[in-house]
C-alpha positions, 0 to 999 in steps of 0.5 A: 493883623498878624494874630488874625492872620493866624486865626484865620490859616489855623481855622481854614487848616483844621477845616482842611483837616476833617474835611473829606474832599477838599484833598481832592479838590487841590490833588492831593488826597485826604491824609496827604492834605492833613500832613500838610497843614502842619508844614503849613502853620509851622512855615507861616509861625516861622516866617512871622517871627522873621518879618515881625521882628519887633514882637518876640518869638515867645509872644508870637508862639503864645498867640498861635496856642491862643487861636489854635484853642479858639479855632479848634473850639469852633471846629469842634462846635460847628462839628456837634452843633445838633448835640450841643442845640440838644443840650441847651434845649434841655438845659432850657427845658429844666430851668424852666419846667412846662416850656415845650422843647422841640428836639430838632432831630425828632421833632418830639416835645420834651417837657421838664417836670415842674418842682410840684411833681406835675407836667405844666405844659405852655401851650397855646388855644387858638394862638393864646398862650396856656398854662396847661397840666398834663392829665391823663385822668381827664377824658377830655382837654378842660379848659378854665373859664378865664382860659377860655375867655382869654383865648377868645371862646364866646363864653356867654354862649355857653351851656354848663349842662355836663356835670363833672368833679374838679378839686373845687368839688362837683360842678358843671361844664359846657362842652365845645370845639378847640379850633387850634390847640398846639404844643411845641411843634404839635398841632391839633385843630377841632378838638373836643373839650369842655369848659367848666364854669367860673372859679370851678378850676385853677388850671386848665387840664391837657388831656384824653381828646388831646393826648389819644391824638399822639402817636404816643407819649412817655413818662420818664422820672422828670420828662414827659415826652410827646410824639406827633 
């Protein structure tokens, strides 16, 4: 109980200490609060040591450097928590390219490069997730014929009347209307798109009707960066 005791004044302490109002609060100003803490923490150090005679001196003063590291550690932390949020975010992001990270400052999506040199996007079309590649070589989003189906699109109804090249070579697309197609925090309803016909394309392709909609995007080595 008298270790918790510790950690418990050293964090209310250092809290004190970058906090500047509280001095007010009690009469004292900031840098007369701070001068204080360390009176404070010492007086409390020493009278433990008198009331807890059964542990030693030593072992009373390991404990104090003990909580003051782990209360420090959590001041600093709570003090950084948006850079520290940001970090892991993109340490997310890079163990785990295609993942839209959401930057909680901006609201802009970073994307990781994939380890084949593209942009794999997870997105979701009309609430289903969708393995997506950034391309902006392709006028329009295309989805897959299994995408689409697997997203809930009536694909019996469809009109493969457009001709198009894919890397199966030239085949044939019926245009449509994604209801909801979302990024990360990125929401685009009513989008247009076409749906090339069954085994035409391996993955479904973010593109022109999608990205045009973006205040911008940018392309860095091994980010791609998407802009509401």
């Amino acid at each position: 109980m008298l270790f918790v005791a510790f950690a418990i004044l050293i964090v209310f302490g250092i809290a004190l200490a970058i906090s500047a109002d509280f001095g007010a609060v009690i009469g004292l100003t900031q840098d007369q609060t701070a001068r204080a803490i360390p009176l404070v923490i010492i007086g409390t150090l020493v009278a433990s040591a008198v009331v807890g005679r059964r542990h030693r001196l030593g072992e009373i003063v390991s404990a104090f450097v003990i909580w003051l590291a782990i209360g420090t550690a959590l001041v600093v932390g709570y003090t950084y928590r948006g850079d520290l949020q940001r970090m892991s975010q993109r340490v997310v992001g890079a163990l785990q390219p295609g993942a839209a990270v959401v930057d909680p400052q901006t609201g802009n999506v970073h994307i990781a490069r994939s380890f084949g040199g593209s942009f794999r996007v997870d997105a979701a079309i009309n609430g289903t997730k969708t393995d997506m590649i950034f391309d902006t070589g392709a006028s329009a989003v295309v989805l897959s014929f299994a995408d689409a189906r697997a997203a809930g699109i009536d694909t019996g109804a469809l009109r493969f009347s457009v001709p198009v090249q894919t890397a199966n070579g030239t085949g044939r697309a019926a245009p449509i209307r994604i209801e909801r197609l979302q990024v990360g925090n990125i929401v685009r309803e009513n989008v247009r798109a076409f749906i090339v016909e069954d085994n035409a394309l391996e993955t479904s392709l973010l593109g022109m009707t999608f990205l045009e909609t973006l205040s911008r995007y940018t392309v860095s080595q091994d980010s791609l960066e998407l802009h509401d």
